[in-house]
N, CA, C and O atoms as CSV, one atom per row, in Angstrom:
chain,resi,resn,atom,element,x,y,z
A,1,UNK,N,N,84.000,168.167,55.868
A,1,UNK,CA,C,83.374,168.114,54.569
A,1,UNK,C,C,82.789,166.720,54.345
A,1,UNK,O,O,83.538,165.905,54.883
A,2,UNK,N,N,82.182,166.374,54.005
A,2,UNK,CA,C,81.092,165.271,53.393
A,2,UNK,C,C,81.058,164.852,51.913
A,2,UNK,O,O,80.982,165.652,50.981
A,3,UNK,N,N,81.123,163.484,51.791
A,3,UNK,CA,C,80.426,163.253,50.119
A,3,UNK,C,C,79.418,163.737,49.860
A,3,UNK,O,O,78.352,163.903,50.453
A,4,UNK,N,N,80.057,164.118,48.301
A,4,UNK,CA,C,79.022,164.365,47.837
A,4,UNK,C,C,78.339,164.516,46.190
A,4,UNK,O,O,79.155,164.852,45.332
A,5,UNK,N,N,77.157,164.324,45.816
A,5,UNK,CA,C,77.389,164.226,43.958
A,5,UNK,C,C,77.798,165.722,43.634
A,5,UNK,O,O,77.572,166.648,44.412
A,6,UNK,N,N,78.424,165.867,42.406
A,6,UNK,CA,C,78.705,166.669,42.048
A,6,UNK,C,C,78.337,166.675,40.263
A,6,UNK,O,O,79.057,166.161,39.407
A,7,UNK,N,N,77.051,167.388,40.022
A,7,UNK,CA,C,76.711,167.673,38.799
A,7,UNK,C,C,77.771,168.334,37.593
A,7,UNK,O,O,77.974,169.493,37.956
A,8,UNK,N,N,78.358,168.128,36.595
A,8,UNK,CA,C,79.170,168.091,36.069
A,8,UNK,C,C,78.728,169.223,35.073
A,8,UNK,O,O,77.498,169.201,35.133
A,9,UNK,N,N,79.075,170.114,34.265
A,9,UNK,CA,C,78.673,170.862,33.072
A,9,UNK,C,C,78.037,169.595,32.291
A,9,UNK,O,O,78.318,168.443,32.622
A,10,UNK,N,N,77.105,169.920,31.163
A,10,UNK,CA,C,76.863,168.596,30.248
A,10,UNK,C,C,76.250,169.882,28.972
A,10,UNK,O,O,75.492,170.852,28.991
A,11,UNK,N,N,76.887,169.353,28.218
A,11,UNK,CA,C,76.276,170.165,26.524
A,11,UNK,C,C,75.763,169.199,25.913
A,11,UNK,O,O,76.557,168.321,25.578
A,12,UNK,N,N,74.189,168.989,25.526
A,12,UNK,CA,C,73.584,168.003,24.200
A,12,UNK,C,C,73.783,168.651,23.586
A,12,UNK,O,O,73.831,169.879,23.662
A,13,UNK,N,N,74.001,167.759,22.582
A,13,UNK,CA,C,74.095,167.783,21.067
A,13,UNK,C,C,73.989,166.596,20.460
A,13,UNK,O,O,74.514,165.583,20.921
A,14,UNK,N,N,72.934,166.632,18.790
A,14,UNK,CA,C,72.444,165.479,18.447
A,14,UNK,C,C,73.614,164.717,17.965
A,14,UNK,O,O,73.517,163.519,17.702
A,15,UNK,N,N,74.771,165.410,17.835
A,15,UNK,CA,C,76.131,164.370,17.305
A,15,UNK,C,C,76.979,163.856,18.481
A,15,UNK,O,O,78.071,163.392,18.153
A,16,UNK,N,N,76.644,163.853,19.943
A,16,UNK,CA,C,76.890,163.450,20.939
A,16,UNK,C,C,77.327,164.224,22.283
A,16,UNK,O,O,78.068,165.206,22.231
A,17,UNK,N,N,77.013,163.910,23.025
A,17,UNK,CA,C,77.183,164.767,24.479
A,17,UNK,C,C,78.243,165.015,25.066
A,17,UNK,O,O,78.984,164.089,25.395
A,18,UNK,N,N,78.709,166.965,25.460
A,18,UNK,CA,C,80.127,166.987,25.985
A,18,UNK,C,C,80.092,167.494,27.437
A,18,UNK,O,O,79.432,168.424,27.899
A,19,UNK,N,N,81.044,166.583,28.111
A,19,UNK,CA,C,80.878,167.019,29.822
A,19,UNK,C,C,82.314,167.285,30.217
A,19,UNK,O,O,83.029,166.303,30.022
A,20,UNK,N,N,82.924,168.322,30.710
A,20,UNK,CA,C,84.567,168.338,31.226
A,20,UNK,C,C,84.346,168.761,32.730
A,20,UNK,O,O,83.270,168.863,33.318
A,21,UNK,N,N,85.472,168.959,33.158
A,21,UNK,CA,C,86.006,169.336,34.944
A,21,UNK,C,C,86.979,170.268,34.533
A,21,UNK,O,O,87.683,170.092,33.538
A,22,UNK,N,N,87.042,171.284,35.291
A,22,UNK,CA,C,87.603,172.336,35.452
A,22,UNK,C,C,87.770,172.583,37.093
A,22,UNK,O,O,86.957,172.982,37.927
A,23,UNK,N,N,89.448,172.094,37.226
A,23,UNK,CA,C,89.939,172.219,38.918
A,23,UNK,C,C,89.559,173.608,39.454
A,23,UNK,O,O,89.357,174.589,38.739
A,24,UNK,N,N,89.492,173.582,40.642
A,24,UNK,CA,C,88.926,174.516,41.372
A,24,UNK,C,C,87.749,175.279,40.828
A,24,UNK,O,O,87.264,176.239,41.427
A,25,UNK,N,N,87.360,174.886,39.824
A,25,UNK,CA,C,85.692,175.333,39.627
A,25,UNK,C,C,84.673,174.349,39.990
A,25,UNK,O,O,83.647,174.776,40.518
A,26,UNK,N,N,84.806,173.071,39.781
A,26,UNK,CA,C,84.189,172.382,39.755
A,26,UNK,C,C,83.803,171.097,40.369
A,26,UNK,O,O,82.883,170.279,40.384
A,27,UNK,N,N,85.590,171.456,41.134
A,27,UNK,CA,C,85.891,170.469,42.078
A,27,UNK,C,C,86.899,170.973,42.835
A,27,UNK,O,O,88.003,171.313,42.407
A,28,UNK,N,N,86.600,171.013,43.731
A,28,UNK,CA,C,87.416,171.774,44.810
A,28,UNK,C,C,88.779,171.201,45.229
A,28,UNK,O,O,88.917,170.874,46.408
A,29,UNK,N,N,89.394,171.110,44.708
A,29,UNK,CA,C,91.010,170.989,44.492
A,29,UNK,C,C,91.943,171.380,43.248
A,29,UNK,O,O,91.140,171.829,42.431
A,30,UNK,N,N,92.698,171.416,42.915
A,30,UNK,CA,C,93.592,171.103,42.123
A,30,UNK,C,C,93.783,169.910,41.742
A,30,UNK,O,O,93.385,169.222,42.682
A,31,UNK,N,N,94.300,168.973,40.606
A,31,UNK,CA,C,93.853,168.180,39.730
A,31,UNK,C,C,95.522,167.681,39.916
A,31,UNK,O,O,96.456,168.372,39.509
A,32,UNK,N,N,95.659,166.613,40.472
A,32,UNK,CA,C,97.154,166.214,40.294
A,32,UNK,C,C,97.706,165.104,39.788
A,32,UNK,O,O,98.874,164.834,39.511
A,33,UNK,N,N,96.186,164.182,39.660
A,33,UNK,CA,C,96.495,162.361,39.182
A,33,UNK,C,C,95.157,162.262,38.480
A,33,UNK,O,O,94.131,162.692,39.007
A,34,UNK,N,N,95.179,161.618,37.133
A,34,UNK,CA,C,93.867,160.983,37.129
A,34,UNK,C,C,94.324,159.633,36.674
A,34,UNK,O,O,95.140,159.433,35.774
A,35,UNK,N,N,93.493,158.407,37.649
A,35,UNK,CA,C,93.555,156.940,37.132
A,35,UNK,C,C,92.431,156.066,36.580
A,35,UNK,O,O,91.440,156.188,37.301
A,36,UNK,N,N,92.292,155.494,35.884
A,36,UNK,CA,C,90.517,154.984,35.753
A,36,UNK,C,C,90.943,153.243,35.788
A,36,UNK,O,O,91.962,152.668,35.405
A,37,UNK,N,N,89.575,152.685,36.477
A,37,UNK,CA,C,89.499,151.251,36.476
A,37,UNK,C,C,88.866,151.149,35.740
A,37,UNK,O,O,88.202,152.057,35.241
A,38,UNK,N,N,88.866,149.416,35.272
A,38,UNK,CA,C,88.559,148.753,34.194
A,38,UNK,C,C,88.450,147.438,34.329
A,38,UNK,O,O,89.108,146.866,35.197
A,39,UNK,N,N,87.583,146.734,33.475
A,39,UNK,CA,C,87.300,145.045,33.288
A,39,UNK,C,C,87.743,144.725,34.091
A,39,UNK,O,O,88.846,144.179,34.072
A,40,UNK,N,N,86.984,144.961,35.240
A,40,UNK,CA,C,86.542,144.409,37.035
A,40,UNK,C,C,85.814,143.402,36.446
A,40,UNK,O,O,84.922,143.413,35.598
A,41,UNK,N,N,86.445,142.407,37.148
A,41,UNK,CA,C,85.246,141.101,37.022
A,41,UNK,C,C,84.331,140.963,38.052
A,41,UNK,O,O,84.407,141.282,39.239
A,42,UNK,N,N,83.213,140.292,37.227
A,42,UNK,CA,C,82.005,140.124,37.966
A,42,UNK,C,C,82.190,140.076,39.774
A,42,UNK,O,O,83.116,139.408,40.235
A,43,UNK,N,N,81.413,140.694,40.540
A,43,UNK,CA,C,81.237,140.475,41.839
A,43,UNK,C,C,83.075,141.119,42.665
A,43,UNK,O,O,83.454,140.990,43.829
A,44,UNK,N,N,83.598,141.592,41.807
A,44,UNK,CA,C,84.804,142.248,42.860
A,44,UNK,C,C,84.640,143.199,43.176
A,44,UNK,O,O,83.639,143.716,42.679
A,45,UNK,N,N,85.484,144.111,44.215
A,45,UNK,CA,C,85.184,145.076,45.090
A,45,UNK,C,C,86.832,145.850,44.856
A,45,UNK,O,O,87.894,145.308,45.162
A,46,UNK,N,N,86.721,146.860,44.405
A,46,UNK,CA,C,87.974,147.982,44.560
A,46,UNK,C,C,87.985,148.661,45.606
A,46,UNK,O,O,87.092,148.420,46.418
A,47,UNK,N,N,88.886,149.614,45.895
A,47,UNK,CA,C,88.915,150.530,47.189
A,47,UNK,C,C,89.604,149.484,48.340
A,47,UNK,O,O,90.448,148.596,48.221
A,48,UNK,N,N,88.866,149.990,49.482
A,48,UNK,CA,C,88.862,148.514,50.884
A,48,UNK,C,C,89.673,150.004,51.323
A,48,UNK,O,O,90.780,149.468,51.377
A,49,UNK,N,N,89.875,150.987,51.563
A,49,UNK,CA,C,91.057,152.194,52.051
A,49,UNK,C,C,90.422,153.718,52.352
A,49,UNK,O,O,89.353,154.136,51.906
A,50,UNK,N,N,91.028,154.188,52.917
A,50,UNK,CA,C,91.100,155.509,52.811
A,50,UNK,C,C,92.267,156.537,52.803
A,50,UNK,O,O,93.491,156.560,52.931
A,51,UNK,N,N,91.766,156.939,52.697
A,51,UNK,CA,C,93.046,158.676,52.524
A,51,UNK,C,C,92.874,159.530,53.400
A,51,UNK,O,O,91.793,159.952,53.811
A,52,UNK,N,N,94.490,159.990,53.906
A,52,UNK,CA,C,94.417,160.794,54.972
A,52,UNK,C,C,94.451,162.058,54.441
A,52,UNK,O,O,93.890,162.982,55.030
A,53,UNK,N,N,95.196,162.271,53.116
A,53,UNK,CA,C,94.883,164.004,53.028
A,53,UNK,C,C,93.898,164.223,51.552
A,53,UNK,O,O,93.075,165.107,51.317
A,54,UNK,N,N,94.383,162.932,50.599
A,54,UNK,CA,C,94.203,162.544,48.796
A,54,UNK,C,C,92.537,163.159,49.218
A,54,UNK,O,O,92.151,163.059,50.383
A,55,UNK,N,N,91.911,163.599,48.462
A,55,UNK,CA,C,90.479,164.326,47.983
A,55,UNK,C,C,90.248,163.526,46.230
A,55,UNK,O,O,91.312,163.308,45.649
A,56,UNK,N,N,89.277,163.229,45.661
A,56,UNK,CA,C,88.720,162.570,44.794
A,56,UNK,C,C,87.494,162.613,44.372
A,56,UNK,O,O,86.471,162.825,45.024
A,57,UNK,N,N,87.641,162.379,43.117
A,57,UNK,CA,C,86.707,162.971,42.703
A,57,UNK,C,C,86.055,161.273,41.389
A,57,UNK,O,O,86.760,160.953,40.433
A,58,UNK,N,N,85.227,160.809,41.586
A,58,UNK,CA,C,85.125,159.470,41.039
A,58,UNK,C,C,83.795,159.742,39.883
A,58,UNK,O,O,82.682,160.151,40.216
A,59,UNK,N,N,84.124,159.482,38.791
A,59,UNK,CA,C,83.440,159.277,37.939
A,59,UNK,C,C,82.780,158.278,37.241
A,59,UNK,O,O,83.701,157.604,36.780
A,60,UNK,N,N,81.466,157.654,36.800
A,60,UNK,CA,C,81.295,156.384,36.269
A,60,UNK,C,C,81.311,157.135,34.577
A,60,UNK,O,O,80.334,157.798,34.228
A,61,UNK,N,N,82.506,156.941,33.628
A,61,UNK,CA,C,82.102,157.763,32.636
A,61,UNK,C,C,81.350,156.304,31.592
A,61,UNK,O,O,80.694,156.733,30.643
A,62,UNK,N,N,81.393,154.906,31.683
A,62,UNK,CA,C,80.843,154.077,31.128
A,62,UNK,C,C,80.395,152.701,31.942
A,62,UNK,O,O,81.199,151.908,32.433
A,63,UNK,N,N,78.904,152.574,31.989
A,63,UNK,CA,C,78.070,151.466,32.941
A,63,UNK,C,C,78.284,152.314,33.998
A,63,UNK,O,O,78.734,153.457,34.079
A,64,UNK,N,N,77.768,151.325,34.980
A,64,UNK,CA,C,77.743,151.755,36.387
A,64,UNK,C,C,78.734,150.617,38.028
A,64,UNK,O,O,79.485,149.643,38.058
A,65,UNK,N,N,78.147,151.471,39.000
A,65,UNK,CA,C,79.381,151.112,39.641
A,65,UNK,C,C,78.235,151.820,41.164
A,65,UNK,O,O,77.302,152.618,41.075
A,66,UNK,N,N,78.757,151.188,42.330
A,66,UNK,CA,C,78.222,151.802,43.553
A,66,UNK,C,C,79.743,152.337,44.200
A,66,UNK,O,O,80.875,152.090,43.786
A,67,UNK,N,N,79.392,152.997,45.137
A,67,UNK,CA,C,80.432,153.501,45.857
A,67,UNK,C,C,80.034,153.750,47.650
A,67,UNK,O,O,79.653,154.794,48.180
A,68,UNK,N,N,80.278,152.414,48.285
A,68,UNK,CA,C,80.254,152.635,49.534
A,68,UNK,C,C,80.953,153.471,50.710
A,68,UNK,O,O,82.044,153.103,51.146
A,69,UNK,N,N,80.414,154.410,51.128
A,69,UNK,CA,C,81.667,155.530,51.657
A,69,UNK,C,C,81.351,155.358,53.171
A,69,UNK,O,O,80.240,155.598,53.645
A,70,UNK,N,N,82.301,154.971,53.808
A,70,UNK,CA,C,82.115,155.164,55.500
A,70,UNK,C,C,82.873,155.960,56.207
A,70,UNK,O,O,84.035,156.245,55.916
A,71,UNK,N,N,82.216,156.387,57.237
A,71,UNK,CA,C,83.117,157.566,58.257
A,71,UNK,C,C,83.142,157.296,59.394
A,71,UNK,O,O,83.436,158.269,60.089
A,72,UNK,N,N,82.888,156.008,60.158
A,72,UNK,CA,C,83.381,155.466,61.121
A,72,UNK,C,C,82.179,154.870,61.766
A,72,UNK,O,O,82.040,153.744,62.243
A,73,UNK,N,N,81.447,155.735,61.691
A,73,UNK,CA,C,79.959,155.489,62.064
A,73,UNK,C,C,78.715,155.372,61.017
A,73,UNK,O,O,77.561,155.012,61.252
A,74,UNK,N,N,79.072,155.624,60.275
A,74,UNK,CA,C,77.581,155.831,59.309
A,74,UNK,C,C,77.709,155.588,58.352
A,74,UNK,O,O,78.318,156.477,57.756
A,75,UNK,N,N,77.355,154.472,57.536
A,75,UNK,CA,C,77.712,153.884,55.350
A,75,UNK,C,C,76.352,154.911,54.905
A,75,UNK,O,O,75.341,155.330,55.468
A,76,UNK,N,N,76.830,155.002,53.889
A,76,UNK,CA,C,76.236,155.672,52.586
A,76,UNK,C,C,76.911,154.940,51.177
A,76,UNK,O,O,78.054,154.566,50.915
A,77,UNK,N,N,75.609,154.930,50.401
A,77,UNK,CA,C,75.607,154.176,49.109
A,77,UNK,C,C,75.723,155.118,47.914
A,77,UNK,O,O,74.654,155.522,47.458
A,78,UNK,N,N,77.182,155.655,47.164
A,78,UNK,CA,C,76.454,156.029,46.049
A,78,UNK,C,C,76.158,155.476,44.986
A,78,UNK,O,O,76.834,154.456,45.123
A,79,UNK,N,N,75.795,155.393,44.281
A,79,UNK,CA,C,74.825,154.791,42.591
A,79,UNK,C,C,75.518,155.380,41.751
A,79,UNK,O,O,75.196,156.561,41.625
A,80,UNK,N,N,76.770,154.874,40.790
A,80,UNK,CA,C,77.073,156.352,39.767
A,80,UNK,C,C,77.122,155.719,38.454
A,80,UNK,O,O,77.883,154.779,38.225
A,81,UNK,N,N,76.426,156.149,37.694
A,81,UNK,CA,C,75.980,155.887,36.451
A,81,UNK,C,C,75.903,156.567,35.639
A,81,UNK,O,O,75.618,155.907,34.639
A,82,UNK,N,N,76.023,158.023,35.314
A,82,UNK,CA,C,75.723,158.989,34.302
A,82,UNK,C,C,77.111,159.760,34.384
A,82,UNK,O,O,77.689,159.999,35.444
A,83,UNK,N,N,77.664,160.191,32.851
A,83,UNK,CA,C,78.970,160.562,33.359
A,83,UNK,C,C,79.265,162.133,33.444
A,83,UNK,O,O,80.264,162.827,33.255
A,84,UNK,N,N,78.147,162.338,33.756
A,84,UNK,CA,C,78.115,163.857,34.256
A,84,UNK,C,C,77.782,163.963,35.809
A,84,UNK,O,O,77.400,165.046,36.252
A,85,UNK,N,N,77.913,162.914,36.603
A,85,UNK,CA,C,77.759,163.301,38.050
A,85,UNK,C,C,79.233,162.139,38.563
A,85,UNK,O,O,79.493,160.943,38.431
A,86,UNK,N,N,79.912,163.381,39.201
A,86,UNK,CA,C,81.105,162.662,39.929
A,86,UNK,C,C,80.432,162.546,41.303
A,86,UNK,O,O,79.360,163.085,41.579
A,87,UNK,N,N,81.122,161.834,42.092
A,87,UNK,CA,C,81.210,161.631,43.746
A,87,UNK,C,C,82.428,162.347,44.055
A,87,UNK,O,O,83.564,162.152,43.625
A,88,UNK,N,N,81.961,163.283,44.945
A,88,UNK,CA,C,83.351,163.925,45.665
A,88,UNK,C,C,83.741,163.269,46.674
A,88,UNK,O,O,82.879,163.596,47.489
A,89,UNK,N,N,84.657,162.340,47.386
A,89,UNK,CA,C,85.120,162.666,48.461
A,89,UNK,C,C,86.499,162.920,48.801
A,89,UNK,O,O,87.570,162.643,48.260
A,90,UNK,N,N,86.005,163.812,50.344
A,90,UNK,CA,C,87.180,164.076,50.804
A,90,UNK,C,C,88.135,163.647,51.472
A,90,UNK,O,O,88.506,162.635,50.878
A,91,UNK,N,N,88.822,163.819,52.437
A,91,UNK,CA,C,89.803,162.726,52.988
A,91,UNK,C,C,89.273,162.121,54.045
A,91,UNK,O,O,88.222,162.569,54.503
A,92,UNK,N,N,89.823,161.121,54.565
A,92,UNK,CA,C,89.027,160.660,56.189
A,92,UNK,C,C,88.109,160.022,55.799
A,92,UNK,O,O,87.069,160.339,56.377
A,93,UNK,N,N,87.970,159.093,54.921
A,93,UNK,CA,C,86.699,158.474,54.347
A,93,UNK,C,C,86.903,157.230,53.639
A,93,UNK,O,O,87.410,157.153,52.520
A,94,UNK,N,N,86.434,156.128,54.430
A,94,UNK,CA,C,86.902,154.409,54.089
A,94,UNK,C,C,85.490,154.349,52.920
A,94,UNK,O,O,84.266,154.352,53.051
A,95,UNK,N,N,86.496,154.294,51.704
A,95,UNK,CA,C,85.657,154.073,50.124
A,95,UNK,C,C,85.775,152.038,49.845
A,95,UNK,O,O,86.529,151.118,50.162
A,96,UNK,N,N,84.702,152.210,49.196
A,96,UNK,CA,C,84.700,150.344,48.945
A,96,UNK,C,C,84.061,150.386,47.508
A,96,UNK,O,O,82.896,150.770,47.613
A,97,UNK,N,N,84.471,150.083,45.970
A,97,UNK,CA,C,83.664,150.514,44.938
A,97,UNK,C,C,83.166,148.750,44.620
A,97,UNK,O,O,84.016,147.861,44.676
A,98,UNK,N,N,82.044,148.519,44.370
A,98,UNK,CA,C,81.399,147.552,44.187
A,98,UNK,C,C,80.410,147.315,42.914
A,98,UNK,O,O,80.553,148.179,42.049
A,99,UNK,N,N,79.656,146.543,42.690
A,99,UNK,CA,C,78.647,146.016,41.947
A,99,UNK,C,C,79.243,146.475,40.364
A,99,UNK,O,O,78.424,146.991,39.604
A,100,UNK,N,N,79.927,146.382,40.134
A,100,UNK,CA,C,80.650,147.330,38.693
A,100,UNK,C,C,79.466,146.122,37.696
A,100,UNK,O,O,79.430,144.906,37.883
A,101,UNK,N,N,78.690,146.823,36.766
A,101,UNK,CA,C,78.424,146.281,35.374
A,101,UNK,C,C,79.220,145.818,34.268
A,101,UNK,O,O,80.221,146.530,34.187
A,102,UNK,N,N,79.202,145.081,33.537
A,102,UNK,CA,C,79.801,145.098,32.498
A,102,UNK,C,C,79.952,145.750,31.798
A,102,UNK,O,O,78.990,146.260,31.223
A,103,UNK,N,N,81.813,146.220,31.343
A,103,UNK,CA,C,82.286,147.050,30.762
A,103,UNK,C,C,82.414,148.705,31.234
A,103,UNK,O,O,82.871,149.677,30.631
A,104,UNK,N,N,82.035,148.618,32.065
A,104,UNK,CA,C,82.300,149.977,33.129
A,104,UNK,C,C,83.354,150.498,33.555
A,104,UNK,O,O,84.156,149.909,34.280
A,105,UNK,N,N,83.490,151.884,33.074
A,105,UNK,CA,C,84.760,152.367,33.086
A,105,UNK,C,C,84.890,154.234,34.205
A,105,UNK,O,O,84.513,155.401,34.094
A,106,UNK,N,N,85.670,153.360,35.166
A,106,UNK,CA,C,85.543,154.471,36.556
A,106,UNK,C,C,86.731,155.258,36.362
A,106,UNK,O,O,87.802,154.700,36.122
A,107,UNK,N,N,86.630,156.505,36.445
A,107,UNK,CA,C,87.611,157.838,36.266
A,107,UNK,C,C,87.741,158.292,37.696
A,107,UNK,O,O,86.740,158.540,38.368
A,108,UNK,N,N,88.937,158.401,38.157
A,108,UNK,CA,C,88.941,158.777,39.608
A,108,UNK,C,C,90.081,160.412,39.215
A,108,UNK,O,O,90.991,160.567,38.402
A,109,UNK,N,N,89.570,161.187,40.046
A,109,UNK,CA,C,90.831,162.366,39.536
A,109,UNK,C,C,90.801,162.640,41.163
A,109,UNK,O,O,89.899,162.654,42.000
A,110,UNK,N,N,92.232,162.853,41.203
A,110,UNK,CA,C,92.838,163.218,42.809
A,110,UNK,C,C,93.844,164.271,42.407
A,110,UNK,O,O,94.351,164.603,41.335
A,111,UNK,N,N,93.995,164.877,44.289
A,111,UNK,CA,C,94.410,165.939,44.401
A,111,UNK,C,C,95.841,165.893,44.609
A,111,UNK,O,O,96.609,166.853,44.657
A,112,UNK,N,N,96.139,164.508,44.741
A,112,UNK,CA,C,97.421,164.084,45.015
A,112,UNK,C,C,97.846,163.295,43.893
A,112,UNK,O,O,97.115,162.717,43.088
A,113,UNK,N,N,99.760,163.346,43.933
A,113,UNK,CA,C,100.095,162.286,43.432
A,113,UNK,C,C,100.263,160.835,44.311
A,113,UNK,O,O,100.096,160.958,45.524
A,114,UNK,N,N,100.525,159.705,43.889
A,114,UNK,CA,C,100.544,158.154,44.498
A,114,UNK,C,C,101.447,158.535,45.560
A,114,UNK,O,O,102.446,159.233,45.387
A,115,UNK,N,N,101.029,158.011,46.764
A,115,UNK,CA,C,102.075,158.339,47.886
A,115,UNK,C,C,101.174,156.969,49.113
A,115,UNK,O,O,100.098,157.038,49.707
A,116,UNK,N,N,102.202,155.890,49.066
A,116,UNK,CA,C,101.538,154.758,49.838
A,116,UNK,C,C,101.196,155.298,51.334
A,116,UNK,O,O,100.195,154.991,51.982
A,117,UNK,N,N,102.381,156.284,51.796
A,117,UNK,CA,C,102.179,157.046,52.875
A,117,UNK,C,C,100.948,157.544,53.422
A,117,UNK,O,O,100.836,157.726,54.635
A,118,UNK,N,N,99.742,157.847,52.373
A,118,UNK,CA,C,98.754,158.665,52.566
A,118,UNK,C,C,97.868,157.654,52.497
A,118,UNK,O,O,96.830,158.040,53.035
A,119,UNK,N,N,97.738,156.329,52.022
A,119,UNK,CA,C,96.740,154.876,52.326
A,119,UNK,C,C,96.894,154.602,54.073
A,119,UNK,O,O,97.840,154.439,54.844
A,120,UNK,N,N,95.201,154.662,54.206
A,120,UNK,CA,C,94.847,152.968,55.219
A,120,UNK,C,C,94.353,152.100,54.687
A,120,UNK,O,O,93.256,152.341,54.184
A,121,UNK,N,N,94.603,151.483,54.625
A,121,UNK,CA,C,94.124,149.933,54.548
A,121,UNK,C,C,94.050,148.992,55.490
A,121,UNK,O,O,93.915,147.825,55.122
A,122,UNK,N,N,94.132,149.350,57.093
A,122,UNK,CA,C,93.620,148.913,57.896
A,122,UNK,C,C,92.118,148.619,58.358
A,122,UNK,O,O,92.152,147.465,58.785
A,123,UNK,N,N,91.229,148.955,58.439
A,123,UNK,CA,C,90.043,149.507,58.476
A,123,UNK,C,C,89.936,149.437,60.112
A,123,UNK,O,O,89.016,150.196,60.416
A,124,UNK,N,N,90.375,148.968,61.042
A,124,UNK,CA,C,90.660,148.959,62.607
A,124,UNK,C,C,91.835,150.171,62.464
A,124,UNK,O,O,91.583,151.127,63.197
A,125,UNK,N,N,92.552,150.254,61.998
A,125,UNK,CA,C,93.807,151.573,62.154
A,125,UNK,C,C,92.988,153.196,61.497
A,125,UNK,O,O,93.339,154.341,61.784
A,126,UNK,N,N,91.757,152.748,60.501
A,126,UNK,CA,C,91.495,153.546,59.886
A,126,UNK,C,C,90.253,154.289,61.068
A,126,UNK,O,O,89.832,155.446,61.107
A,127,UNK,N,N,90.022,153.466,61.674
A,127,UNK,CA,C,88.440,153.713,63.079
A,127,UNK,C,C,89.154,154.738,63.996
A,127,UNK,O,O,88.663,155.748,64.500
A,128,UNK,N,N,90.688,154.162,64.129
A,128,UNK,CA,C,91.524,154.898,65.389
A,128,UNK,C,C,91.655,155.958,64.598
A,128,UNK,O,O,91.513,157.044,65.160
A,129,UNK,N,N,91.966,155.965,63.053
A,129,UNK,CA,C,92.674,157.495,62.485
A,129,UNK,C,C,91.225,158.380,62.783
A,129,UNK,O,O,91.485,159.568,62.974
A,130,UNK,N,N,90.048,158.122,62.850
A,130,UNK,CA,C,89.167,158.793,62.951
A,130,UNK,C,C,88.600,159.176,64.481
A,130,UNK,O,O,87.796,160.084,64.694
A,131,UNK,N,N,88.981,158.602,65.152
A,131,UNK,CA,C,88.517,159.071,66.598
A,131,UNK,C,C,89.218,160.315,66.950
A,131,UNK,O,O,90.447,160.355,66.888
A,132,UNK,N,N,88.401,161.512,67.380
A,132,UNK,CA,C,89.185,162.779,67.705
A,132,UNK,C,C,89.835,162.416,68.876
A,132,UNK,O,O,90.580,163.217,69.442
């Protein structure tokens, strides 16, 4: 499976806009953690890891934020800014979240609960977890 955006329901309305997630409709897991970052200072970088089984689902619900995703061989950039498009990814996938704006607030919902067991944070251990 591959990253990927994932267009969110979105209802206008002139008294303000409503967008939700609905597990296994909308995101292909079950819904077991949600954590959100916050007042990242200028020029830091979250992530640096991947997950061996955790699936995620990353939201920019305020400002914006990039999301560098690698798979051993190949980076991809996502841009997430509107809070009706999540980034899916799935497991097996070294995430790096960067360029955060001011006051930007990132919603991550996973399929797992916290289990240090299921982090690399090697990124040389994480190349080997990926070689078939």
């Amino acid at each position: 499976m591959q990253p990927r955006i994932i267009q969110l329901p979105k209802f206008e309305d002139p008294r303000g806009n409503l967008s939700f997630i609905e597990e296994e409709k909308h995101i292909p897991f079950t819904i077991e953690r949600v954590y959100w970052i916050y007042d990242v200072p200028g020029g830091q970088v979250r992530g640096g890891h991947a997950f061996k089984i955790q699936q995620e689902l990353i939201i920019a619900l305020s400002g914006s934020f990039d999301v560098e995703v690698d798979d051993g061989s190949e980076k991809q950039v996502f841009s997430l800014n509107r809070s009706y498009y999540g980034l899916y990814l799935p497991p097996g996938l070294w995430r790096r979240m960067q360029n955060f704006s001011t006051n930007s607030l990132a919603l991550v919902i996973s399929s797992t609960s916290f289990s240090e067991q299921d982090y690399i944070r090697d990124y040389q251990e994480f190349l080997k977890f990926r070689k078939p």
